[in-house]
C-alpha positions in Angstrom: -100.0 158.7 107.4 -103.9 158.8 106.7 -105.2 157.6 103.4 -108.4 158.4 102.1 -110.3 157.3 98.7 -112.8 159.8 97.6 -115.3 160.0 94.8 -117.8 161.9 93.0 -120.2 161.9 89.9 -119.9 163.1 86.2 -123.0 165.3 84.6 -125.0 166.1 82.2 -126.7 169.0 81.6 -130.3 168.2 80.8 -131.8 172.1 80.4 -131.0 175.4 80.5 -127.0 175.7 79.0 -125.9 179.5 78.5 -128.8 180.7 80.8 -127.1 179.5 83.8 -124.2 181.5 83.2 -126.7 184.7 83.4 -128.8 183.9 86.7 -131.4 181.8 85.2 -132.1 178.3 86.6 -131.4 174.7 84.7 -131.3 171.3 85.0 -128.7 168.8 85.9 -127.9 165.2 86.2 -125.5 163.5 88.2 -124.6 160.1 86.7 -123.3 156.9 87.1 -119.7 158.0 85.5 -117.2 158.7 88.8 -113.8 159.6 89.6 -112.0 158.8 92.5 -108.7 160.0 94.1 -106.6 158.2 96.5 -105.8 161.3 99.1 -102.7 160.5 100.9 -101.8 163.2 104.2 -98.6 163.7 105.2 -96.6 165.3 102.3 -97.1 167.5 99.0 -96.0 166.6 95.3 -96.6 170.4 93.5 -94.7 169.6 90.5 -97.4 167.0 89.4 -100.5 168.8 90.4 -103.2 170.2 88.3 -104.4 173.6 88.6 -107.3 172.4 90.6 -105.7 170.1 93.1 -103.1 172.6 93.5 -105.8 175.5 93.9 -107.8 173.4 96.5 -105.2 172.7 98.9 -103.9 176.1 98.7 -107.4 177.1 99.8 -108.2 174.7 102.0 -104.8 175.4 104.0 -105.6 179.4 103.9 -109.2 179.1 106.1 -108.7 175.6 107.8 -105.2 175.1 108.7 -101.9 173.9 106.2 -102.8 170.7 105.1 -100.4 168.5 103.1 -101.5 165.7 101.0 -99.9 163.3 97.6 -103.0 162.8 95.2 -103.3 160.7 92.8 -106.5 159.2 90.2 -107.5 155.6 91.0 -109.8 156.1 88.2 -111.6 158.6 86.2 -114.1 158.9 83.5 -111.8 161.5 81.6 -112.3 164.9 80.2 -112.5 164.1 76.6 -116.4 163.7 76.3 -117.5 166.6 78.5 -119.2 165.3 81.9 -117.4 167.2 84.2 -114.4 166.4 85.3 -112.6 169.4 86.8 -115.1 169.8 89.0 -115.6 166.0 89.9 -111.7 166.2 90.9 -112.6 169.1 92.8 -115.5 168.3 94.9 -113.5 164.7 95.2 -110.4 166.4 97.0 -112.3 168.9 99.2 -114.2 166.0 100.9 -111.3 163.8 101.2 -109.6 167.5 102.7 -112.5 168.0 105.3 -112.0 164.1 106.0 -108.9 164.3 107.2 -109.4 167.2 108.6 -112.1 165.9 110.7 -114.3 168.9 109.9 -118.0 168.1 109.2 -119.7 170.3 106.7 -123.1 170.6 104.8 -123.4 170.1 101.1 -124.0 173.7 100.4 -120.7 174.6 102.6 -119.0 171.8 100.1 -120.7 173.8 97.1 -119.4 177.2 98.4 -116.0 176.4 98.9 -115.5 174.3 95.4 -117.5 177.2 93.8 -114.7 179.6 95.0 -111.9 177.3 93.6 -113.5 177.0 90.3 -114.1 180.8 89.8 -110.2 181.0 90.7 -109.3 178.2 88.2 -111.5 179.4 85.4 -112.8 183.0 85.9 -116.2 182.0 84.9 -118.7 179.5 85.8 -121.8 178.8 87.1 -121.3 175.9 89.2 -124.2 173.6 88.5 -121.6 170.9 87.3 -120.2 170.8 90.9 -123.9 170.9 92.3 -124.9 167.4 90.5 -121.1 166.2 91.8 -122.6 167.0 95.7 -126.1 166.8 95.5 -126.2 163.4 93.1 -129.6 162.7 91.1 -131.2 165.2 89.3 -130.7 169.3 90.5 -133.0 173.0 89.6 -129.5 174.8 90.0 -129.6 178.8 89.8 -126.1 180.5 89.4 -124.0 180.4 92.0 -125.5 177.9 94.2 -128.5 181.0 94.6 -130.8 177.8 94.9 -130.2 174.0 94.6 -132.9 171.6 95.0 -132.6 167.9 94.3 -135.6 166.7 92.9 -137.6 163.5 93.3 -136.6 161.7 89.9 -135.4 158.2 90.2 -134.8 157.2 86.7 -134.4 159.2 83.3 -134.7 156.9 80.2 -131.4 158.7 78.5 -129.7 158.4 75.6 -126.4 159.9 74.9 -124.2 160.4 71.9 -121.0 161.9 71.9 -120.1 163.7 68.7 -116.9 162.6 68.4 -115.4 166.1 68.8 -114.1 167.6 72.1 -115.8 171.1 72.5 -113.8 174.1 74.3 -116.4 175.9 76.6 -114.4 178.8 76.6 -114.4 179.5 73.1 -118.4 178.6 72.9 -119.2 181.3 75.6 -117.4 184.0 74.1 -119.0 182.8 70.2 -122.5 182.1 72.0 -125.3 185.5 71.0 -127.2 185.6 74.5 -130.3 187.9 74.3 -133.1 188.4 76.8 -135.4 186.7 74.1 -133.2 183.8 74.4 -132.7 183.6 78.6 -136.8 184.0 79.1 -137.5 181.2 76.8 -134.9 178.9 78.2 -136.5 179.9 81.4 -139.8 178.8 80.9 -138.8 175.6 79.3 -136.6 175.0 82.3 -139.7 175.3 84.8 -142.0 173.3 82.4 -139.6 170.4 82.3 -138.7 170.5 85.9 -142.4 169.9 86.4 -142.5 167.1 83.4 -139.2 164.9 85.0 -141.3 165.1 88.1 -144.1 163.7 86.6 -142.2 160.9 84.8 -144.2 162.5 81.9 -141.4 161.8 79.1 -143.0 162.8 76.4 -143.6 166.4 77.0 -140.2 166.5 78.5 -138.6 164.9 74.8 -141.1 168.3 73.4 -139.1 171.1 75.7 -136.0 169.4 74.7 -136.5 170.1 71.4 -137.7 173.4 72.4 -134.8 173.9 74.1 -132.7 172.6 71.7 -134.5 175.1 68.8 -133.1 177.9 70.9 -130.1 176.9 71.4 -129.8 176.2 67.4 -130.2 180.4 67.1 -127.4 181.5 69.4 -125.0 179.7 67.1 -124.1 176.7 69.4 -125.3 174.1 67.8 -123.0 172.3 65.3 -123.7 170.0 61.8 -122.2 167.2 63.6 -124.8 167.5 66.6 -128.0 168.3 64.8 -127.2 165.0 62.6 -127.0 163.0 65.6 -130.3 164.7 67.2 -131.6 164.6 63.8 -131.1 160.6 63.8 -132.1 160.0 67.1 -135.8 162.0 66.4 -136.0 160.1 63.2 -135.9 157.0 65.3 -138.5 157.4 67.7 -137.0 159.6 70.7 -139.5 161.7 72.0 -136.9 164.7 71.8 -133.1 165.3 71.4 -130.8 168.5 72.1 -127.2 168.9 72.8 -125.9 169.0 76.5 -123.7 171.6 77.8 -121.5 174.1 75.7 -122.2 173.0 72.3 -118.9 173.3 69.5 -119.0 169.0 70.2 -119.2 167.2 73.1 -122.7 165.2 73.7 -126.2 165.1 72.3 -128.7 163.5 74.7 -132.3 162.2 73.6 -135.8 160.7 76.2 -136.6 157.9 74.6 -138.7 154.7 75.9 -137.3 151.6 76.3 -138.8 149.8 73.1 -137.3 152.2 70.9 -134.2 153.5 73.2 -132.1 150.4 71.0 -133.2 151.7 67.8 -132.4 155.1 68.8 -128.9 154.2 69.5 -128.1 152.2 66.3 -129.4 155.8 64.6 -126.5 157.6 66.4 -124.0 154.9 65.7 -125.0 154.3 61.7 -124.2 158.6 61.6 -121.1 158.4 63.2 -121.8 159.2 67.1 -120.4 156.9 70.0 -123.1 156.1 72.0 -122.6 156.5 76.0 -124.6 154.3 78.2 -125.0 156.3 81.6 -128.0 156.1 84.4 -128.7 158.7 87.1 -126.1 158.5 89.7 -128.7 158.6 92.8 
């Protein structure tokens, strides 16, 4: 009876949220939050298994042979602020799977299978959270997997808040008012601050995030909760501050440099938000 422990990163989204779900690129970041599973073979608990574990087996047994495995969380950085983790539990399992298995696959084979479970699960999705899972550091993800690059950033002076308020994605898509006005704007930021990260040039990044976050203020995303705590956080020194992800709740994140980055957190903290203290997971 093989055992296997497997892990994989939390995200955050950093640029680009709603356009990715319409074939327009964005920006992610794997970090430092992981979850592993302890991945047992030899026999099959269904009556404890989520919808993804259950859904990845299934799968995985369909194209590679019936594989039969016990999981269980060793730990986990939960699903209450947002980061990710369905697909961390996902991408987690199907490498433990091949593992076992004794299959070797590329990342983007990893992507494509978990990006077929997900769709299955959920119905929608663009997949960038499971890129930043695989690919660690920070990702230019296009819907789908039609292009993942990891880029050559080492470090990202990040702050994050979490509003205190668990967002439902689901409910934010269907609420969200997409227009083309709104997906070639987050476009262009996208590709400006892809270029800035690269650069380690933090200060226009902070400027598209605020961009970025301006836009996604007028599809009706933002909430009073989140622009208080963006608000704060720009009051204090950051060189820019938007939400990360759906919107509804969840997390704010801000740039800011490391002799304000303190101040900038007691800002979030004095307006209610719990500050998260996260580094790229390389």
């Amino acid at each position: 009876m093989r055992k296997i422990n497997s892990s994989a990163s939390g995200k955050l989204m950093l640029f680009g949220e709603y356009a990715v779900l319409h074939n327009r690129p964005c920006l992610v970041a794997a970090i430092d939050k992981s979850l592993t599973l302890k991945v047992v073979e030899g026999k099959r608990d269904k009556v404890n298994e989520s919808v993804f574990v259950k859904t990845v087996i299934d799968n995985f047994s369909q194209q590679f042979g019936e594989i039969k495995a016990t999981v269980k969380t060793v730990s986990s950085f939960g699903s209450e602020h947002g980061l990710g983790s369905s697909a961390a539990v996902t991408v987690a399992l199907t490498k433990a799977l091949f593992k076992l298995k004794e299959i070797k696959i590329t990342n983007k084979e990893l992507f494509d299978f978990c990006y077929q479970v997900v769709k299955e699960v959920q119905g929608v999705g663009s997949g960038f959270d499971l890129a930043a899972a695989i690919y660690g550091g920070m990702v230019y993800f296009v819907t789908g997997g039609k292009k993942i690059e990891k880029l050559a950033v080492k470090e990202l002076p990040l702050v994050v808040g979490y509003s205190g308020v668990k967002a439902d994605t689901a409910t934010m898509i269907k609420r969200a008012r997409i227009s083309q006005s709104f997906l070639q704007k987050s476009e262009i930021i996208v590709e400006q601050a892809r270029v800035a990260l690269e650069k380690q040039d933090w200060e226009t990044a902070g400027k598209l995030m605020n961009q970025n976050q301006e836009i996604l203020r007028k599809i009706g995303v933002s909430t009073p909760k989140l622009e208080q705590l963006i608000q704060a956080s720009l009051a204090a020194g950051a060189w820019g501050a938007k939400l990360s992800g759906a919107g509804g709740g969840d997390c704010m994140i801000a740039l800011a440099n490391e002799g304000k980055k303190a101040a900038v957190e007691k800002a979030i903290q004095l307006v209610g938000g719990e500050i998260i203290r996260v580094k790229l997971a390389l």
